[in-house]
PDB file of N, CA, C and O in Angstrom:
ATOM      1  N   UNK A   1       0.846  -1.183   0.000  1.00  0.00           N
ATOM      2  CA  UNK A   1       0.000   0.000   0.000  1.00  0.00           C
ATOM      3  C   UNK A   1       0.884   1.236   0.000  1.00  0.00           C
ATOM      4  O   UNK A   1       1.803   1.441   0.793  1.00  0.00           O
ATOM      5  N   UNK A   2       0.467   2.090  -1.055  1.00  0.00           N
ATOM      6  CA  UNK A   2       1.296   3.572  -0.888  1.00  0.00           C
ATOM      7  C   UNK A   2       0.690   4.592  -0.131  1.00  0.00           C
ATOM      8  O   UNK A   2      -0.356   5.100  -0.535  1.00  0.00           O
ATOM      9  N   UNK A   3       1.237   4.966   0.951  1.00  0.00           N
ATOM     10  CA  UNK A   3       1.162   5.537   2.012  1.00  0.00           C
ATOM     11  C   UNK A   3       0.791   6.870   1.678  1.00  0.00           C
ATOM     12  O   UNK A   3      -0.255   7.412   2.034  1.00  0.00           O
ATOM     13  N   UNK A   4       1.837   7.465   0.865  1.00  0.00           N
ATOM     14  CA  UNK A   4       2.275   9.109   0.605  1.00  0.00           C
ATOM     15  C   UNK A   4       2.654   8.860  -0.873  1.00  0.00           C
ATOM     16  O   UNK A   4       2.907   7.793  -1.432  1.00  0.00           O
ATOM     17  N   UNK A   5       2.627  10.157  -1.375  1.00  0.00           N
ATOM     18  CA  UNK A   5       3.409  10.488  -3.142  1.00  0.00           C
ATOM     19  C   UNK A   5       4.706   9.676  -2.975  1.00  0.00           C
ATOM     20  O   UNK A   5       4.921   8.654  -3.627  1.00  0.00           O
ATOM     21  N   UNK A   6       5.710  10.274  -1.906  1.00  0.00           N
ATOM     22  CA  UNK A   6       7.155  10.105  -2.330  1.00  0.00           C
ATOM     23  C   UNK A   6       7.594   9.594  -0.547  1.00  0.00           C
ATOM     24  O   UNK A   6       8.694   9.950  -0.126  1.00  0.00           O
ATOM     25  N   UNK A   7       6.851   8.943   0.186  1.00  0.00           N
ATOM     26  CA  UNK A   7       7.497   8.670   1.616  1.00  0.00           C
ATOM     27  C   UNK A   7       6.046   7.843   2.317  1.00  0.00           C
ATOM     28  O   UNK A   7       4.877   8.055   1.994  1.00  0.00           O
ATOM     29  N   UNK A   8       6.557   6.852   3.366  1.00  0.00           N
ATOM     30  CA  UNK A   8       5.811   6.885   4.076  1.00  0.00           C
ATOM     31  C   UNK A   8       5.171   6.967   5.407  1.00  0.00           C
ATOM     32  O   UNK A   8       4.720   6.305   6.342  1.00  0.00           O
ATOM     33  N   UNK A   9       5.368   8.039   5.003  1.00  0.00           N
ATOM     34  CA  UNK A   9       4.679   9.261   5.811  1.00  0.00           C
ATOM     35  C   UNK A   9       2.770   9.495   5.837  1.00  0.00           C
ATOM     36  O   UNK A   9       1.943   9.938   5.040  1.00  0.00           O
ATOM     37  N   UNK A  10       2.737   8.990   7.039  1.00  0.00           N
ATOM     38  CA  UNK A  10       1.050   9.207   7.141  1.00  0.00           C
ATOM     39  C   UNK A  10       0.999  10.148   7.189  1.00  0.00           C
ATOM     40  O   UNK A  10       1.789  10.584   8.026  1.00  0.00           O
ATOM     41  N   UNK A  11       0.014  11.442   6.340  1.00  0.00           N
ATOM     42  CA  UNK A  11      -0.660  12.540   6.682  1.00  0.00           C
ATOM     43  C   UNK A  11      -2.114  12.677   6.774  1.00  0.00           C
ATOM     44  O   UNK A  11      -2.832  12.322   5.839  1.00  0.00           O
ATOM     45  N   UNK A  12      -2.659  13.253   8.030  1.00  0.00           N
ATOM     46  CA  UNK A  12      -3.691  13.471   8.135  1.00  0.00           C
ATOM     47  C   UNK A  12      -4.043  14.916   8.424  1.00  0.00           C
ATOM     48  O   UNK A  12      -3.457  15.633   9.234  1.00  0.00           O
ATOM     49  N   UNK A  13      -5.305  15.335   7.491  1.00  0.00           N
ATOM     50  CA  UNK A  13      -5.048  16.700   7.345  1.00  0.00           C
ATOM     51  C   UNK A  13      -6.664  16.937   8.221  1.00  0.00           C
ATOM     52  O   UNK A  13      -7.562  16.157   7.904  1.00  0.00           O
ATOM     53  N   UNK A  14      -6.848  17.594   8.876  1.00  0.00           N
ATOM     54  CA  UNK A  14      -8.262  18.165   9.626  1.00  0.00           C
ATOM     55  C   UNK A  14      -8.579  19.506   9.156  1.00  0.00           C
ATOM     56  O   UNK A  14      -8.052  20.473   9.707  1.00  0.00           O
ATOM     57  N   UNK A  15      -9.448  19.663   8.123  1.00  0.00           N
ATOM     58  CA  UNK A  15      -9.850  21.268   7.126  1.00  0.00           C
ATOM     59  C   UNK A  15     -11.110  21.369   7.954  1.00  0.00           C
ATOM     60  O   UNK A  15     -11.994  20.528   8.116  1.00  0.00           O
ATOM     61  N   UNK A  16     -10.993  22.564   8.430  1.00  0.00           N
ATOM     62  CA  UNK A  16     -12.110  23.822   9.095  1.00  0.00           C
ATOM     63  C   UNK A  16     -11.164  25.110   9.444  1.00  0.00           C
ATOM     64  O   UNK A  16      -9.936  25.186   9.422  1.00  0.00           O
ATOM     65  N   UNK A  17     -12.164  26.115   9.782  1.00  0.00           N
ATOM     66  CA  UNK A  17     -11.316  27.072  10.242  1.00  0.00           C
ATOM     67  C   UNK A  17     -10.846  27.572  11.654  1.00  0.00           C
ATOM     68  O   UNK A  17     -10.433  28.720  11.822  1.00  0.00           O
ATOM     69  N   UNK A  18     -10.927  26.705  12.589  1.00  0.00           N
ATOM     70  CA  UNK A  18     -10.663  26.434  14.095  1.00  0.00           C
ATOM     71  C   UNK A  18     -11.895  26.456  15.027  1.00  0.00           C
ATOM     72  O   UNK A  18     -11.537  26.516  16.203  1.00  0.00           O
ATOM     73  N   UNK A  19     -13.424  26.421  14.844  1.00  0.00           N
ATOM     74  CA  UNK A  19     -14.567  25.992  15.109  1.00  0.00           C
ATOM     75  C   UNK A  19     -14.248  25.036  16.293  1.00  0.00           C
ATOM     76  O   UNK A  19     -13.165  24.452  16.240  1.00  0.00           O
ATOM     77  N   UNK A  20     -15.150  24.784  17.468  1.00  0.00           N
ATOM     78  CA  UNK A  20     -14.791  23.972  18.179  1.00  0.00           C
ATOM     79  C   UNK A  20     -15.030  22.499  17.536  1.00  0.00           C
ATOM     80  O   UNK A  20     -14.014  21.805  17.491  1.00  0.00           O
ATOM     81  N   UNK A  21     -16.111  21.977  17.080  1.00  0.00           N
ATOM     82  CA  UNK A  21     -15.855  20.958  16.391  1.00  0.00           C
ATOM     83  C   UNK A  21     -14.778  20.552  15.639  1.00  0.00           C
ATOM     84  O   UNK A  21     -14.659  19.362  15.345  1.00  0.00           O
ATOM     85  N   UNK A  22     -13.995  21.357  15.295  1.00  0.00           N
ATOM     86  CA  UNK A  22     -12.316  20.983  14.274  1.00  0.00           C
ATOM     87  C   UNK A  22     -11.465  21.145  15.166  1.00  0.00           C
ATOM     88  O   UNK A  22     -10.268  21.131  14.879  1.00  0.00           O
ATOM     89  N   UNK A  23     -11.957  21.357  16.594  1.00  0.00           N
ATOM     90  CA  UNK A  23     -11.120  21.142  16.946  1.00  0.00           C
ATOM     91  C   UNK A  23     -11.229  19.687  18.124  1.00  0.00           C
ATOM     92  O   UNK A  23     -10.291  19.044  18.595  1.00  0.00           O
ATOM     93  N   UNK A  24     -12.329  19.551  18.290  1.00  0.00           N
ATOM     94  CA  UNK A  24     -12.605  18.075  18.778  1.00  0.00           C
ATOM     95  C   UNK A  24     -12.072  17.178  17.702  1.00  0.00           C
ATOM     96  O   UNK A  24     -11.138  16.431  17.992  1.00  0.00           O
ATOM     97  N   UNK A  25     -12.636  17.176  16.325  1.00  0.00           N
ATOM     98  CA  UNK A  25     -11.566  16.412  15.251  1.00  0.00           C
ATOM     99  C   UNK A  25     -10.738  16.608  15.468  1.00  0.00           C
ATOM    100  O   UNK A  25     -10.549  16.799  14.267  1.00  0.00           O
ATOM    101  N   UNK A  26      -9.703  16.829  15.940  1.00  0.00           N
ATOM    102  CA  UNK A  26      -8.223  17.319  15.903  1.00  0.00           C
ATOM    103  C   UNK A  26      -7.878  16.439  16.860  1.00  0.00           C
ATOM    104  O   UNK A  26      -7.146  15.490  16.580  1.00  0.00           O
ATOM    105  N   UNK A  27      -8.447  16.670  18.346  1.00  0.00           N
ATOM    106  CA  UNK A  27      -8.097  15.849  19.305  1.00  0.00           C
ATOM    107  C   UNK A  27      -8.240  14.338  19.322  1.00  0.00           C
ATOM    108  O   UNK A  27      -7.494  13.480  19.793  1.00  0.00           O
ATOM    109  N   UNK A  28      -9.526  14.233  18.613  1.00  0.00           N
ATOM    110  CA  UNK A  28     -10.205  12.681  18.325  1.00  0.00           C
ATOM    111  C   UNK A  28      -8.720  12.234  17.767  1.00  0.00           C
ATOM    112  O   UNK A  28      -8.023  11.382  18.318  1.00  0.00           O
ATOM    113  N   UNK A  29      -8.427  12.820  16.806  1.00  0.00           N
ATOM    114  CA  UNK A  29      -7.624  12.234  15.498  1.00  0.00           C
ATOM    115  C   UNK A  29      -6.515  11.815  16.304  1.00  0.00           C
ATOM    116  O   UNK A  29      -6.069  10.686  16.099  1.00  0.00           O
ATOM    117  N   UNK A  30      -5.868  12.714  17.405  1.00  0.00           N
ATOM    118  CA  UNK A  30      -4.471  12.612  18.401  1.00  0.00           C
ATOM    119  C   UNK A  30      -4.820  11.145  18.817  1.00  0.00           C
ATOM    120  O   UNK A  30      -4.169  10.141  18.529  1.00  0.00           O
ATOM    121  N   UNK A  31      -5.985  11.215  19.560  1.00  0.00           N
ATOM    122  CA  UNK A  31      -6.140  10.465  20.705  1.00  0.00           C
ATOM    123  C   UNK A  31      -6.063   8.848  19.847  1.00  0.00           C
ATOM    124  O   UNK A  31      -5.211   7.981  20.039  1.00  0.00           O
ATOM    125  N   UNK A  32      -7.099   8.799  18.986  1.00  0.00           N
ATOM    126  CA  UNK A  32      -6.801   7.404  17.923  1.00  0.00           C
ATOM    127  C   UNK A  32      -5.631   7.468  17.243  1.00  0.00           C
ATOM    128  O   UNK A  32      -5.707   6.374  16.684  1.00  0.00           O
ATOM    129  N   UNK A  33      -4.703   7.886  16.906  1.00  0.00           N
ATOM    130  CA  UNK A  33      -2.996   7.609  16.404  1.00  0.00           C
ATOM    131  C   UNK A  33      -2.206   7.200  17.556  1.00  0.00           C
ATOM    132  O   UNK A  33      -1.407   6.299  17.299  1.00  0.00           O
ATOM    133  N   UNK A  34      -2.218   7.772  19.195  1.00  0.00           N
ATOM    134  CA  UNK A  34      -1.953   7.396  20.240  1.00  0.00           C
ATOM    135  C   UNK A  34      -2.604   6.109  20.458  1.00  0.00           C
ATOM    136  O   UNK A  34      -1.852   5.361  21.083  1.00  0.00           O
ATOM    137  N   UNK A  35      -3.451   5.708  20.243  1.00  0.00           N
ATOM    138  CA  UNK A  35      -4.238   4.332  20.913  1.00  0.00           C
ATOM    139  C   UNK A  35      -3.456   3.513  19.910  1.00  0.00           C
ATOM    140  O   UNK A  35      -2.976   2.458  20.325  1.00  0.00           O
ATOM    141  N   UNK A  36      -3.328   3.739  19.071  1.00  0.00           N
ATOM    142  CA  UNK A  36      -2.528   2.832  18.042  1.00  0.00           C
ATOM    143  C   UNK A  36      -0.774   2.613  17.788  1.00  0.00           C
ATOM    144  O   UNK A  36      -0.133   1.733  17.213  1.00  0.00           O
ATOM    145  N   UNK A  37      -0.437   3.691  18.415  1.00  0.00           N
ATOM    146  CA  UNK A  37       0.636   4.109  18.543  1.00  0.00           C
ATOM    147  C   UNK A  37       1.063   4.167  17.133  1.00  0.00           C
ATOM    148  O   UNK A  37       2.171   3.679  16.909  1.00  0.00           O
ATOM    149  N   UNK A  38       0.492   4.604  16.257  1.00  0.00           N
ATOM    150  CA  UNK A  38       0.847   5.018  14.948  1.00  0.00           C
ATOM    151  C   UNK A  38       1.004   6.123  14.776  1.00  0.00           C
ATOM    152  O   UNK A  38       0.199   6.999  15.091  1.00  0.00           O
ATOM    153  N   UNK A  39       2.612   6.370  13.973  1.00  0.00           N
ATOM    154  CA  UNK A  39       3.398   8.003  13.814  1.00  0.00           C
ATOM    155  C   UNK A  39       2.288   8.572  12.691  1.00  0.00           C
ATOM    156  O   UNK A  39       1.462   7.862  12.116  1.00  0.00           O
ATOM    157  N   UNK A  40       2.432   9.780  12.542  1.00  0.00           N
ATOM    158  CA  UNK A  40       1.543  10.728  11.681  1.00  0.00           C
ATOM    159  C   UNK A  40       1.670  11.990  11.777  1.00  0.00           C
ATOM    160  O   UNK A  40       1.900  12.533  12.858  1.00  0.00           O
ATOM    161  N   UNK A  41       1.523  12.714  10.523  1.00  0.00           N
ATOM    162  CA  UNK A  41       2.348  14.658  10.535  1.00  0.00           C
ATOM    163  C   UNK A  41       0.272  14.645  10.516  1.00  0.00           C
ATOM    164  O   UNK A  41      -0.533  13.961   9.884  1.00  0.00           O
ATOM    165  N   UNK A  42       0.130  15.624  11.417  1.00  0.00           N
ATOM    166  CA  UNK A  42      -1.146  15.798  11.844  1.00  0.00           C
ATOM    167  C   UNK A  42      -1.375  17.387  11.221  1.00  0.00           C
ATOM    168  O   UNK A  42      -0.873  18.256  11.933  1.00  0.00           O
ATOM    169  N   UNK A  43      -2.158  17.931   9.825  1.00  0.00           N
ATOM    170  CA  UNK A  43      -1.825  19.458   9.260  1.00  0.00           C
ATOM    171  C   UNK A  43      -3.475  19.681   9.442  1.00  0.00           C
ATOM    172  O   UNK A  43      -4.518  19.028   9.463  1.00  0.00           O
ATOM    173  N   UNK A  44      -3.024  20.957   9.551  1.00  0.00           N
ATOM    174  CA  UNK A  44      -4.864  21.806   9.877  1.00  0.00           C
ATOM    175  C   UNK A  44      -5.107  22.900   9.152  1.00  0.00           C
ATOM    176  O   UNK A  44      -4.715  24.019   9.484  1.00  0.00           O
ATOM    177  N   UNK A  45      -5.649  22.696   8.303  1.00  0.00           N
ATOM    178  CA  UNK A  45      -5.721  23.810   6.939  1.00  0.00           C
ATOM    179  C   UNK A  45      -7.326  24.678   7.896  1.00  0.00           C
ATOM    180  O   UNK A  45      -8.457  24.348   8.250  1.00  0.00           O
ATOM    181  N   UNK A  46      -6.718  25.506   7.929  1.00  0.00           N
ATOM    182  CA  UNK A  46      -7.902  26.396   8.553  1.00  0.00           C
ATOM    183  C   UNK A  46      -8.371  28.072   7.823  1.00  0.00           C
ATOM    184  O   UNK A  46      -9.338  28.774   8.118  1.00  0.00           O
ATOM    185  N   UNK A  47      -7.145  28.352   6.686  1.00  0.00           N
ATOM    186  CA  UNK A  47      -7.690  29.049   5.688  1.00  0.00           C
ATOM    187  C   UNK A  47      -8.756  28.927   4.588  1.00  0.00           C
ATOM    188  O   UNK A  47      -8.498  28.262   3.585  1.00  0.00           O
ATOM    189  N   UNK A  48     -10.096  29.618   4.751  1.00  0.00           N
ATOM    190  CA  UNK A  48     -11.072  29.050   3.828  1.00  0.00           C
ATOM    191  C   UNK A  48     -10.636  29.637   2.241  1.00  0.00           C
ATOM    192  O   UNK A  48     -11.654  29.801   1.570  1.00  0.00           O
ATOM    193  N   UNK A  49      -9.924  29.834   1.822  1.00  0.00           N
ATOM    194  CA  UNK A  49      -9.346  29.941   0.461  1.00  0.00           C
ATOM    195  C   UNK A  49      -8.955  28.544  -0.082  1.00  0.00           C
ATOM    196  O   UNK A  49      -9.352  27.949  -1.084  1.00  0.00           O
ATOM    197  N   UNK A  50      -7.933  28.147   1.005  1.00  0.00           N
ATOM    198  CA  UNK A  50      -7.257  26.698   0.796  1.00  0.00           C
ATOM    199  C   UNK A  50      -7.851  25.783   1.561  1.00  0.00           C
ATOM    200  O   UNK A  50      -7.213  24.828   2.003  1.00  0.00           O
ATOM    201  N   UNK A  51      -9.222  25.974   1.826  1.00  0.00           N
ATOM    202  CA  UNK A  51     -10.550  24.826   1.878  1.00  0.00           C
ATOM    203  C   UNK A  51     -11.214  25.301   0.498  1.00  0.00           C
ATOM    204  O   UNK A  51     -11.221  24.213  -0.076  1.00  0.00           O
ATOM    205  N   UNK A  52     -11.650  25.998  -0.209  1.00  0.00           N
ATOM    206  CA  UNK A  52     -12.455  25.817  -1.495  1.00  0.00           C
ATOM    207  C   UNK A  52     -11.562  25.197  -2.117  1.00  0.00           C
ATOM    208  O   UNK A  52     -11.895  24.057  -2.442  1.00  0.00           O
ATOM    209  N   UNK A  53      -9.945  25.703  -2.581  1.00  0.00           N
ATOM    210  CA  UNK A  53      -9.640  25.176  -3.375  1.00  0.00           C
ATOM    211  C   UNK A  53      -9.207  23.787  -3.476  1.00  0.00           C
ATOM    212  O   UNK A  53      -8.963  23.113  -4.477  1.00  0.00           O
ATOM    213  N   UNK A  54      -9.159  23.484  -2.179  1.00  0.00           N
ATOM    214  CA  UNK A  54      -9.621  21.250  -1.798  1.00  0.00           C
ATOM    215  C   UNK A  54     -11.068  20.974  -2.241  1.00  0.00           C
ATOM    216  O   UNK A  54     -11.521  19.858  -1.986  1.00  0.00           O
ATOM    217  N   UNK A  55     -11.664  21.663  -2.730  1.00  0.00           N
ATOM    218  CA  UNK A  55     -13.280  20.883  -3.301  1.00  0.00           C
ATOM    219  C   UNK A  55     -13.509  20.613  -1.636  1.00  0.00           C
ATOM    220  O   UNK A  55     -13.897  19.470  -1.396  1.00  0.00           O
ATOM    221  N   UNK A  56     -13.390  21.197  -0.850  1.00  0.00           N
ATOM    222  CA  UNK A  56     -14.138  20.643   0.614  1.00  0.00           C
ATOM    223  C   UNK A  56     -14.619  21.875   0.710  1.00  0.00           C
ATOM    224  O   UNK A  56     -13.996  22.928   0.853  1.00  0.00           O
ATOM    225  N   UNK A  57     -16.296  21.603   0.583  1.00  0.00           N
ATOM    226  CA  UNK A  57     -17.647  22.358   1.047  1.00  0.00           C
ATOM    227  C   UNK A  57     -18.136  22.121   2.297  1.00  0.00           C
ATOM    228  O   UNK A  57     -19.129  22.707   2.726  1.00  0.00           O
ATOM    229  N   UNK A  58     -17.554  21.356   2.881  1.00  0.00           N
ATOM    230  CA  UNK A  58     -18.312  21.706   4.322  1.00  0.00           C
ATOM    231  C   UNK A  58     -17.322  21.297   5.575  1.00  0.00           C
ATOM    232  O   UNK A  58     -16.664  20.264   5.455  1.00  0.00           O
ATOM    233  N   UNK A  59     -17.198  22.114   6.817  1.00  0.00           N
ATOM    234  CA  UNK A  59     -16.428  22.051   8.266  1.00  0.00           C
ATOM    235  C   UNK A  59     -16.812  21.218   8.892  1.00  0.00           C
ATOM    236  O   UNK A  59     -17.976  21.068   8.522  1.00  0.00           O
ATOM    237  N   UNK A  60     -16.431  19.985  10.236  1.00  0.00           N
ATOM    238  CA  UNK A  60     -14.773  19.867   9.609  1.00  0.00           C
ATOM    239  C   UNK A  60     -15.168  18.552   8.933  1.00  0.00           C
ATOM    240  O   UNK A  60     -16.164  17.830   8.977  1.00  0.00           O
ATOM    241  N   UNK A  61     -13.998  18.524   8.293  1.00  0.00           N
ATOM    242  CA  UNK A  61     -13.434  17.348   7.556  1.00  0.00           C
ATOM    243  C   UNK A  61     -12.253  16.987   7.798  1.00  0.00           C
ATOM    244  O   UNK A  61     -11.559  17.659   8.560  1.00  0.00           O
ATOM    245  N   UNK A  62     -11.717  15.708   7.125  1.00  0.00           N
ATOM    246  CA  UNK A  62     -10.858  14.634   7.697  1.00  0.00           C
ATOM    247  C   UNK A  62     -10.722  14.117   6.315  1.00  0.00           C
ATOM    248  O   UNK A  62     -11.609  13.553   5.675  1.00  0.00           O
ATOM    249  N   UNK A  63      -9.044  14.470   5.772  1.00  0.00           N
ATOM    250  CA  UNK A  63      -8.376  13.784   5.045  1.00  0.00           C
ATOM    251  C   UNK A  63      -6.964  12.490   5.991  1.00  0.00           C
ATOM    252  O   UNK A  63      -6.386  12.727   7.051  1.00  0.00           O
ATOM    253  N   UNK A  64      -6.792  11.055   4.984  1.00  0.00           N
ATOM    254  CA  UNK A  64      -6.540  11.045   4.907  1.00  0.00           C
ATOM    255  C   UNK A  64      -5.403  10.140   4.214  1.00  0.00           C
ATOM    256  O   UNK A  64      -5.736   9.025   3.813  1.00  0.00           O
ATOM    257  N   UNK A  65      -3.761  10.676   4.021  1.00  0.00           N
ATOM    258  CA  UNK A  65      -3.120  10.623   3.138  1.00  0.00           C
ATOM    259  C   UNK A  65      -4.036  11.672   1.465  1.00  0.00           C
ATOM    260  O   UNK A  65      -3.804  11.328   0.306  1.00  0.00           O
ATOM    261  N   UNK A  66      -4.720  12.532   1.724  1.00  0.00           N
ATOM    262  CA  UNK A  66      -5.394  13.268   0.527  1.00  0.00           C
ATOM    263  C   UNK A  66      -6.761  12.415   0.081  1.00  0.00           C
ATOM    264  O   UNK A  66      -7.361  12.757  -0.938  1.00  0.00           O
ATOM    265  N   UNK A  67      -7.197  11.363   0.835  1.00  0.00           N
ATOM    266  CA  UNK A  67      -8.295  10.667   0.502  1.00  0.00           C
ATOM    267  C   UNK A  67      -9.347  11.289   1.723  1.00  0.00           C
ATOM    268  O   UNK A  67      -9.071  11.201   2.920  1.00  0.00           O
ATOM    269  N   UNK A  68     -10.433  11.846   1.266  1.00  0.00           N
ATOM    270  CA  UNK A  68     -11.500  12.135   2.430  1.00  0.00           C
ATOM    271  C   UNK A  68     -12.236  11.534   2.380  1.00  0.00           C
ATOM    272  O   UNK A  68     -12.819  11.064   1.403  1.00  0.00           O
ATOM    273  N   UNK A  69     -12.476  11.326   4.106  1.00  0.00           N
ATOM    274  CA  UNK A  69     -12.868  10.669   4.764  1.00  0.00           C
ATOM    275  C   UNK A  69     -14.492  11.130   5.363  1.00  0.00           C
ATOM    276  O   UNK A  69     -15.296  10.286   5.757  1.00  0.00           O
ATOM    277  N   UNK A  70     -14.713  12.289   5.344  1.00  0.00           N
ATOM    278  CA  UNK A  70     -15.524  12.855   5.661  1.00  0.00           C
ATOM    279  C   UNK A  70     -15.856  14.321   5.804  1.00  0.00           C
ATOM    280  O   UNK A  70     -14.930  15.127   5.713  1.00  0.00           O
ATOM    281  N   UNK A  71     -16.802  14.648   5.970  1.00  0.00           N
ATOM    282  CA  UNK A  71     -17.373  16.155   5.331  1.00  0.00           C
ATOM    283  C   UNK A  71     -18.131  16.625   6.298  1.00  0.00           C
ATOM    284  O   UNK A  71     -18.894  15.702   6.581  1.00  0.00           O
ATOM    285  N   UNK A  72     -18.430  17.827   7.182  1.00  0.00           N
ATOM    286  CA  UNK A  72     -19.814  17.940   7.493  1.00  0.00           C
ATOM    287  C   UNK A  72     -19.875  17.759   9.129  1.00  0.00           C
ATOM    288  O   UNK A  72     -20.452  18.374  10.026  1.00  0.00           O
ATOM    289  N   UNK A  73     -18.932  16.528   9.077  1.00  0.00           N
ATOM    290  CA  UNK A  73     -19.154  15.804  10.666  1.00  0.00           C
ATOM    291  C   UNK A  73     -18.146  15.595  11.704  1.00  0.00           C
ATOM    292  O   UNK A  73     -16.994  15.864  11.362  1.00  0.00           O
ATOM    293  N   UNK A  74     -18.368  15.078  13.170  1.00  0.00           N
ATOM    294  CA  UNK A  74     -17.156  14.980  13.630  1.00  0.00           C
ATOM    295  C   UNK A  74     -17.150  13.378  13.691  1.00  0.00           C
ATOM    296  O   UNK A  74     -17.879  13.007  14.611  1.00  0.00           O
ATOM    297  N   UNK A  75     -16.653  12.482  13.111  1.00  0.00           N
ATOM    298  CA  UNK A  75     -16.699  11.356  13.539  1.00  0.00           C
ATOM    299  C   UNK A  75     -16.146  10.667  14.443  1.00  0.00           C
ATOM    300  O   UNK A  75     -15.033  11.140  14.673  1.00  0.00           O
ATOM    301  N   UNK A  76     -16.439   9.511  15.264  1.00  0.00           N
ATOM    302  CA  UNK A  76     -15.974   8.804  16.749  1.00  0.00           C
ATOM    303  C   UNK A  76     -14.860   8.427  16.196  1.00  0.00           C
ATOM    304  O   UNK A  76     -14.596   8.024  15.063  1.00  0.00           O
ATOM    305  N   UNK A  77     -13.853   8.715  17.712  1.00  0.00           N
ATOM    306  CA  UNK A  77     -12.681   7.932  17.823  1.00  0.00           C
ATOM    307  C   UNK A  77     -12.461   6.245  17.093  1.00  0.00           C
ATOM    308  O   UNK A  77     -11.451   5.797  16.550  1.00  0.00           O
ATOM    309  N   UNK A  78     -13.599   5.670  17.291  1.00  0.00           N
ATOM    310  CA  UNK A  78     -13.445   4.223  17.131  1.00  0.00           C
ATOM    311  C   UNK A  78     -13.578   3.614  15.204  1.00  0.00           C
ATOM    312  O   UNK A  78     -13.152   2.618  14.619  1.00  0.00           O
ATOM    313  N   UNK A  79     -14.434   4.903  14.741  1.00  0.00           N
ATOM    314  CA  UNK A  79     -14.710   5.243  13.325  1.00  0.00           C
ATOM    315  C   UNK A  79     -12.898   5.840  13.010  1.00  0.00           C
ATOM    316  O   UNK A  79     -11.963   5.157  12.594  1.00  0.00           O
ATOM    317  N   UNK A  80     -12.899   6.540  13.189  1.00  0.00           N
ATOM    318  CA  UNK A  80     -11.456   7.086  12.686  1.00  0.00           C
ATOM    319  C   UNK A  80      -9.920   5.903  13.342  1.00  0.00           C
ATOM    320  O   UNK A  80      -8.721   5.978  13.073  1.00  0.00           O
ATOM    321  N   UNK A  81     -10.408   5.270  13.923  1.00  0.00           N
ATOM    322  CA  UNK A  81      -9.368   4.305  14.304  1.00  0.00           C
ATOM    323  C   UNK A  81      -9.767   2.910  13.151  1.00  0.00           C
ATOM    324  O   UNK A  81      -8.929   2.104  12.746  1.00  0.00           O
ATOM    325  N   UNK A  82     -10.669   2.907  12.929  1.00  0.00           N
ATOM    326  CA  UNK A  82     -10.991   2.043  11.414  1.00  0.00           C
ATOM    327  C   UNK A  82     -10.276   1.982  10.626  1.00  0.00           C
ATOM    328  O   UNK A  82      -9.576   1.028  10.288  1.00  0.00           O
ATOM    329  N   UNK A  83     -10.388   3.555   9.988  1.00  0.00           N
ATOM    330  CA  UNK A  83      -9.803   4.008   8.799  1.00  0.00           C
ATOM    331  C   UNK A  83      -8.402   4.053   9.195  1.00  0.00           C
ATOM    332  O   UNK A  83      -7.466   3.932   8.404  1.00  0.00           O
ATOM    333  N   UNK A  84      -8.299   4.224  10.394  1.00  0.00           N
ATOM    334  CA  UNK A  84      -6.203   4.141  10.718  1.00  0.00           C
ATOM    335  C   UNK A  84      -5.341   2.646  10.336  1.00  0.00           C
ATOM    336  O   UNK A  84      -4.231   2.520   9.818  1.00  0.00           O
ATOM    337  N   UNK A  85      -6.283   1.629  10.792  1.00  0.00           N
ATOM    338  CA  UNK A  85      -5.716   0.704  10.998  1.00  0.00           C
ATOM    339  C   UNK A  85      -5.256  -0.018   9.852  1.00  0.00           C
ATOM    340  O   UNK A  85      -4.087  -0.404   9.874  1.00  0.00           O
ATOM    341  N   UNK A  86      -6.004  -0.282   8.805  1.00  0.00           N
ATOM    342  CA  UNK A  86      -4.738  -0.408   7.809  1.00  0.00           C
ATOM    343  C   UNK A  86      -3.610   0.463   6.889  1.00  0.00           C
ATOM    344  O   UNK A  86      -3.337   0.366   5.693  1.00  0.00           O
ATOM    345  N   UNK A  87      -3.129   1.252   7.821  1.00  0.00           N
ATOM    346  CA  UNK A  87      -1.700   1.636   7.806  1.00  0.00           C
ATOM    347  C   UNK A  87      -1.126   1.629   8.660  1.00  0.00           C
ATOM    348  O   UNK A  87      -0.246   2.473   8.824  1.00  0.00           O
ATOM    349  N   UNK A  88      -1.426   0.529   9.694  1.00  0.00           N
ATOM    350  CA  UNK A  88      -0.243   0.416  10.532  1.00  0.00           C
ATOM    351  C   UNK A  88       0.266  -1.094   9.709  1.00  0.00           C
ATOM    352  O   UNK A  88      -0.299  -1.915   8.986  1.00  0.00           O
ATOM    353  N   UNK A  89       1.690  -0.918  10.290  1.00  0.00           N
ATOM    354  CA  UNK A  89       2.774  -1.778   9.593  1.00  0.00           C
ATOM    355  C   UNK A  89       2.700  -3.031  10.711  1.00  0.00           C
ATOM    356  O   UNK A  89       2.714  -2.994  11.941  1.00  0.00           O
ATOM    357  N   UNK A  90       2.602  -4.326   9.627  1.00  0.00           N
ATOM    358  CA  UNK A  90       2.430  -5.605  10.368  1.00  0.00           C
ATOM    359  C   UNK A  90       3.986  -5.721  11.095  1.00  0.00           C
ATOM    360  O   UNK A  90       4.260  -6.679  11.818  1.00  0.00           O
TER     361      UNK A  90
END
């Protein structure tokens, strides 16, 4: 599985503009990479210029590696530890 363009390097990106909900995503996202103990560059695009120009219409959202995950919502720790788990390394 390719992780990243050129590394692998998990990125997970949390787009809103610092709303408390983006920022509960934010923490959710910590707290499930910690439960897993899986490394990850954690980026928070919170300029709405460079949220239109991601095609992301609605706060917050959850990329990741550039694949979204969701739009609109904050989703559970146990939902976002789903989507983590196959990239952790056997």
């Amino acid at each position: 599985m390719t992780v990243s363009d050129d590394t692998d390097e998990l990125v997970i990106t949390v787009v809103g503009p610092g709303r408390p909900q983006c920022e509960k995503l934010k923490m959710t996202v910590m707290m499930a990479l910690s439960e897993l103990s899986l490394p990850a560059r954690v980026d928070h695009v919170r300029n709405p210029k460079e949220i239109g120009q991601m095609g992301i219409f609605g706060t917050p959202a959850l990329l990741i590696n550039k694949d979204v995950k969701c739009v609109g919502s904050t989703p559970s720790k146990s939902k976002i530890i789903e989507w983590l788990i196959p990239y952790q390394k056997a």
